[in-house]
N, C-alpha and C positions, 0 to 999 in steps of 0.2 A: 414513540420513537426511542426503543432500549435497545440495547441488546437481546437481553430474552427476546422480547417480541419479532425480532427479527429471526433470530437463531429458529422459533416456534412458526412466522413463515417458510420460512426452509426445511422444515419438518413436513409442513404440509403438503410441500411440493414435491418432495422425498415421497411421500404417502401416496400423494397422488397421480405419479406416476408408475408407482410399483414397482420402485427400485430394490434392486437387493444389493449384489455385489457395486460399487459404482467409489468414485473419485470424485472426490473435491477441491477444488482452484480456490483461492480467495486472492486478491488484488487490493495492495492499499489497507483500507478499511475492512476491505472486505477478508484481507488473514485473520481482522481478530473475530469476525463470522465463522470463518472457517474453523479456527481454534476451538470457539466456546462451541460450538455445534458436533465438534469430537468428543469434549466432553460432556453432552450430555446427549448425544445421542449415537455413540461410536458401533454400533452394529451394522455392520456389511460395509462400514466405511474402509476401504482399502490401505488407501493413501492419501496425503495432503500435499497439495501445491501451492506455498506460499510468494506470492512474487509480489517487490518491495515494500517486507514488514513493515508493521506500525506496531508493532507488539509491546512496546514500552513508551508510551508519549511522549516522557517527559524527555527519552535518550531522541527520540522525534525531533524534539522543540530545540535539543542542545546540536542535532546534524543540520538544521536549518539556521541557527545559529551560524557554525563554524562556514557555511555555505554561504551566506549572506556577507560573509569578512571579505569572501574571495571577489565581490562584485566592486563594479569600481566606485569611490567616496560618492558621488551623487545621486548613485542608485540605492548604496546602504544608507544616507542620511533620508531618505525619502521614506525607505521603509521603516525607519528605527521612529524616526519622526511622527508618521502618519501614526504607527502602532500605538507610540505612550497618548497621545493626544486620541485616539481612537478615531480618529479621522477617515475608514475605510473608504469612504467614496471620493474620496481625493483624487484628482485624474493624474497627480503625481504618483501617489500610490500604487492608482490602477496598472498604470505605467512600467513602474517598477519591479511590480508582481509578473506584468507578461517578459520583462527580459528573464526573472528568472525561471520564471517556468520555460522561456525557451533553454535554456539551459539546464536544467535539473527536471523538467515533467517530461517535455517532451523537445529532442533537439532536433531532428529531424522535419525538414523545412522546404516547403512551405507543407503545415499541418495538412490532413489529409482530408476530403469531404467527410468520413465519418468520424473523425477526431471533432473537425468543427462540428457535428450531427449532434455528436455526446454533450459537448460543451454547451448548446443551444438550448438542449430538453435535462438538463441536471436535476435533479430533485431539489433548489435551494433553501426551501424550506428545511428539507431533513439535514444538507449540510449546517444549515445556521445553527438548527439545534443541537446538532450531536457534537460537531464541529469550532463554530462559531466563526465568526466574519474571515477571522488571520489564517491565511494557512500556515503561519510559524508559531506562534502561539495559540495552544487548544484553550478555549471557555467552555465550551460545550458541554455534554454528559460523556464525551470521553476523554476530556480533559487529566483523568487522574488512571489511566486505565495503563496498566502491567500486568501483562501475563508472565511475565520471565521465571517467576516464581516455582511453575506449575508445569515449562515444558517440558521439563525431565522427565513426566509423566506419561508422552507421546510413544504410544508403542506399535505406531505403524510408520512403514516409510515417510519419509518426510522431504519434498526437496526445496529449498529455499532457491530463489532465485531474485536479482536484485542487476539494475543498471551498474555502468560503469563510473555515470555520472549519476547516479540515483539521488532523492531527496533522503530518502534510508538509503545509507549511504554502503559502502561493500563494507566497511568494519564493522557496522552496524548489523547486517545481513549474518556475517559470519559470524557475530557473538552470538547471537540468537540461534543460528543452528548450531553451534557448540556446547547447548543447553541443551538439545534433542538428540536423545540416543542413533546411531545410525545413520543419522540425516546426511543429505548430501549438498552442495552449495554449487549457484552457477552466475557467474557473474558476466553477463551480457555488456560486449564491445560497444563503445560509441552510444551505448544507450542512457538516457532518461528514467525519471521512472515509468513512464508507460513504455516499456522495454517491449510490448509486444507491437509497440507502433514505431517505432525507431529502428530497431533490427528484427524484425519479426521471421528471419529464415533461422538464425540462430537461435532466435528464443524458443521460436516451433520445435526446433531440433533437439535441443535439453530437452524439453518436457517428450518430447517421442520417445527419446532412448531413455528417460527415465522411467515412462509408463512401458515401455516396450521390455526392459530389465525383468518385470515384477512379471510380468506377462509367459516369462521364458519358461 
């Protein structure tokens, strides 16, 4: 459970479908897939679709931070609490993670059947290890992980895209494409970070007329 080895599944599946020209999404975790998978294997890759970066953890860990001040005292002492003590199964904790994830993953209410679907079948095994228990603080193997360094490197279109209320938050979103030559930024209304489950006419809409552009 690395990066390469996933970046080296997505190769396969590239391979195995006999892609040539073709576009790649990444979500979350899955932009820093999308990133390392350009740079090492950027042939017939068009364009990237990054929607709400993780490309700097540690800038991650300090928007979850700032996020966590805005809840109210009982909800942040829960969290702060449960985290130093490590106490992740705490039903106070559990608690306090779903007010903010209704507010910063996903606001839009009540969740949708396949929202709950996703949630049900998660891979937790692979979160725990890449991840680790906190969604505010990373343990994991990609606990110390920056790309920021490298995306001025990116020499295909690139479109960032990031909630309004996102956990990568829109300053966050936009420093990140301010690194990539060309990029373009879209920051979806009333959304969460799962911005294609919150507003999904709008967020459809960006990535159309962005693939639709490249297209003309």
């Amino acid at each position: 459970m690395t990066i390469d080895s996933y970046v080296n599944e997505l190769k396969e599946i590239h391979d195995a479908l006999g892609l040539k020209d073709f576009y790649l999404f990444g979500h979350s975790w899955g932009t820093i897939l999308a990133v390392e998978y350009y740079f090492a294997h950027p042939e017939g890759l068009k364009a990237l679709i990054l929607s709400g970066p993780a490309l700097d953890i540690h800038r991650w860990s300090k928007d979850a931070d700032t996020l966590i001040a805005t809840l109210p005292d009982s909800i942040q002492i829960a969290i702060r609490e449960n985290e130093k003590n490590q106490t992740y199964d705490s039903p106070q904790y559990g608690q306090a993670v779903d007010y903010y994830y209704k507010l910063y993953l996903a606001r839009k209410q009540p969740w949708s059947a396949d929202l709950d679907s996703a949630f049900s079948q998660v891979g937790q095994n692979v979160y725990l290890h890449m991840d680790g228990p906190s969604e505010f603080t990373l343990t994991g193997n990609l606990k110390d992980y920056d790309a920021t360094n490298k995306l001025g490197k990116i020499k295909i279109p690139t479109l960032f895209i990031g909630g309004e209320f996102d956990e990568a938050r829109p300053s966050t979103v936009k420093y990140n494409a301010s690194l990539v030559p060309n990029s373009k930024v879209e920051i979806i209304p009333d959304a969460g970070h799962l911005s294609m489950q919150d507003n999904p006419d709008v967020n459809n809409k960006v990535i159309r007329d962005f693939l639709n552009n490249i297209e003309m």
